[in-house]
Every structure is written in structure tokens, then in C-alpha cells.
C-alpha positions in Angstrom: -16.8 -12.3 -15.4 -15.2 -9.5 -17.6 -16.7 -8.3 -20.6 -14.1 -8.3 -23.6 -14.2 -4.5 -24.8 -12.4 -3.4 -28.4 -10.3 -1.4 -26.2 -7.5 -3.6 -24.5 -6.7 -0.2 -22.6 -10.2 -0.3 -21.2 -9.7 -4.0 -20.6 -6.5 -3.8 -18.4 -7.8 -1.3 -16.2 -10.7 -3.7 -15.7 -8.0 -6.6 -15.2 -6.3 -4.0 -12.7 -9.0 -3.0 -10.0 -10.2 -6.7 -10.2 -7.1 -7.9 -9.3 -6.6 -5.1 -6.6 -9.6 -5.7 -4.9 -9.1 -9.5 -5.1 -5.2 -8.5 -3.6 -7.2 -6.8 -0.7 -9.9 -9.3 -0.5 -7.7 -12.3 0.2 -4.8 -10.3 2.3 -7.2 -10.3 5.2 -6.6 -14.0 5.7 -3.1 -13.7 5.8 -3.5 -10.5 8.0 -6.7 -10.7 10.6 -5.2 -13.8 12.5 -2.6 -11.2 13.7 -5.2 -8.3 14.2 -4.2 -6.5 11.7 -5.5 -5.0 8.5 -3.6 -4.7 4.9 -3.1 -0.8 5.4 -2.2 -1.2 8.9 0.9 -3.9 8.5 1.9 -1.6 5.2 2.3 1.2 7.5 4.7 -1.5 9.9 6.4 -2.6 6.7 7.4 1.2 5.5 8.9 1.7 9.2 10.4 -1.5 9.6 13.3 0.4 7.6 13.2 3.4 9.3 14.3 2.7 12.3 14.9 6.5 12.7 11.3 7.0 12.4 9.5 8.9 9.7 7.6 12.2 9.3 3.6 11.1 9.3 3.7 13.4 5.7 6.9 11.0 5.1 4.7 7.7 5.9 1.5 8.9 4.1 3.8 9.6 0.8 5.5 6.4 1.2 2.2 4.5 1.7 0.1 6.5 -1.1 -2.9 7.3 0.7 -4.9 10.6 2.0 -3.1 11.8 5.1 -6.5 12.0 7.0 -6.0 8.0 6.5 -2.6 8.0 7.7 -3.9 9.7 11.4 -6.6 7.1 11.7 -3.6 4.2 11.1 -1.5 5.9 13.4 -4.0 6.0 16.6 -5.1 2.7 15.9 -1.5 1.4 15.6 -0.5 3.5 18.8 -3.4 2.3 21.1 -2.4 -1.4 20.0 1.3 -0.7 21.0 3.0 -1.5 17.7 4.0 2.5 16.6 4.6 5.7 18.7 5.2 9.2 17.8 8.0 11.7 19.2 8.5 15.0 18.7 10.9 15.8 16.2 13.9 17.0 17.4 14.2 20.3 15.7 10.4 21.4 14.2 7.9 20.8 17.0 5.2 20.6 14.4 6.3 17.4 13.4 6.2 13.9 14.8 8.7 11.2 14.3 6.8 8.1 13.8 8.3 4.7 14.8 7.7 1.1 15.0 8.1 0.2 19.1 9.4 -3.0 20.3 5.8 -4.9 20.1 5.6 -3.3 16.8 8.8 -4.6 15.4 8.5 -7.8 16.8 5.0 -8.8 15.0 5.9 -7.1 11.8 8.8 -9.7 12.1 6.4 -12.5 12.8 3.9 -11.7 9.5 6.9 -10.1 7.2 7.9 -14.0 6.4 4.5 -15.6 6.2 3.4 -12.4 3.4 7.1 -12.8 1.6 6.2 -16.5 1.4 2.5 -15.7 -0.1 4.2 -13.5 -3.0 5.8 -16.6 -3.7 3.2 -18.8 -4.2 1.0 -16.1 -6.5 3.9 -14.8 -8.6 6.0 -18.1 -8.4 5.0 -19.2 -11.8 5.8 -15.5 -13.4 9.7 -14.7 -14.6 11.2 -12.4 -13.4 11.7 -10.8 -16.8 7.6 -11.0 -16.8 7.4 -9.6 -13.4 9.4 -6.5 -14.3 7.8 -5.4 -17.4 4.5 -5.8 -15.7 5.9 -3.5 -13.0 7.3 -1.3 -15.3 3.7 -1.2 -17.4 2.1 -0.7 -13.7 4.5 2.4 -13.0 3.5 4.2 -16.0 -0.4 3.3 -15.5 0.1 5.2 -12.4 1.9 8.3 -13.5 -0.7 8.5 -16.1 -3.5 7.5 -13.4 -2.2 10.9 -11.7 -2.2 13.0 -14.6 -5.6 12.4 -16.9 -8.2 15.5 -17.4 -11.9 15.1 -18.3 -12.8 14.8 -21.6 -13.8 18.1 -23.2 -17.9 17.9 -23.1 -19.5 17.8 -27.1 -21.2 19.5 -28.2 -24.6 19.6 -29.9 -26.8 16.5 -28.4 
């Protein structure tokens, strides 16, 4: 249950992580009958259109997490089958990450069955509504990546 607050800011953030964490609560449904977790079939759905394979600095921008996070993905996607990594072609530093054959194949196979659960839960949203919400979202984040702490008072 969520506490009203006088601050509607403070209140949508609220609404925000709630709805995140019910997001990743209830994607393991759709996602565990196929052995896979939400993080692991975002990192199929980013290379599912790069057939040319990404950079894992590439992958871990794309997916927005920690690039220690991306590694862990990566060997757990690689022992299962469903990515590999080549070198690059020109900066052996670098690996070209790619969805193999298996990989492709199951991302096809859950692709339509999560298209068809964004459906159900934003089916009764416009379009119009679903954009500004996006748009609001987009500049929660940018804010989100740019706050400072509050300067300490003084004098208690």
C-alpha cells in the first residue's frame, strides 16, 4: 500500500520502483519456463539486431547496467550456447559478442510471447498516453543520473 505524500514527485518515484520491481517480479513467469532470466533475454533482445555482434562495453551501454554484470550475463549465456564472443577484427582487446544459432533461435521463440504480454498490460493505454509517459520516464532518468546530495544544515 502506498502512503499519499504532499509531494507528487516523491509519490511517482514511489509509483516507479513499485512498478519496476513488480515488472521484474512477474517477467520470471514469462521468462524461467525457457531458462532464462529478464537480464539474460534483454541481453538476446539487444543482439538480436546486431547481427554483427557488439562490443561487451557496446552491450553493457545498451542494456544500462554495471559492466561487471554484463561478464557474469555473458558466461552464463555462453556456457548455455545462446551467445559467443570473437575477437574483434582489428583491436585484440575487444570481443565481438553475438547471438549463435541456439541463441537466435530461442530469442525468436520468447520475442513473440513478451511482444504479446506488452500488449495485454499496456493495451488499455493510448498511444498518446504511452508516449508522454515515456517521454516523462526519459527525463526521470536523465535527472536520475544527474542529482547531488543535499547540502548538510547546519546548526541541529
Amino acid at each position: 500500500m502506498t502512503v499519499a505524500n504532499a509531494d507528487p514527485g516523491y509519490d511517482v518515484m514511489v509509483a516507479v520502483m513499485a512498478t519496476a520491481d513488480a515488472f521484474l517480479r512477474e517477467s520470471s513467469r514469462l521468462f524461467r519456463p525457457h531458462g532464462l532470466t529478464g537480464a539474460q533475454y534483454n541481453v538476446l533482445n539487444v543482439l538480436s539486431a546486431h547481427p554483427e555482434g557488439m562490443s561487451q562495453r557496446e552491450l553493457g551501454d545498451a542494456l544500462v547496467v554495471d559492466r561487471s554484470n554484463v561478464t557474469g550475463l555473458l558466461d552464463r549465456l555462453g556456457q548455455a550456447g545462446w551467445v559467443r564472443r570473437d575477437d574483434h577484427p582489428e583491436d585484440r582487446r575487444i570481443y565481438r559478442v553475438r547471438l549463435t544459432p541456439a541463441g537466435r533461435t530461442l530469442w525468436a521463440k520468447v520475442h513473440p510471447l513478451y511482444l504479446a504480454v506488452v500488449a495485454q498490460v499496456t493495451g488499455g493505454i493510448s498511444a498518446a498516453r504511452l508516449r508522454a509517459c515515456q517521454a516523462t520516464l526519459r527525463e526521470l532518468e536523465t535527472a536520475a543520473a544527474t542529482w547531488s546530495l543535499p547540502k548538510a544544515k547546519t546548526g541541529l
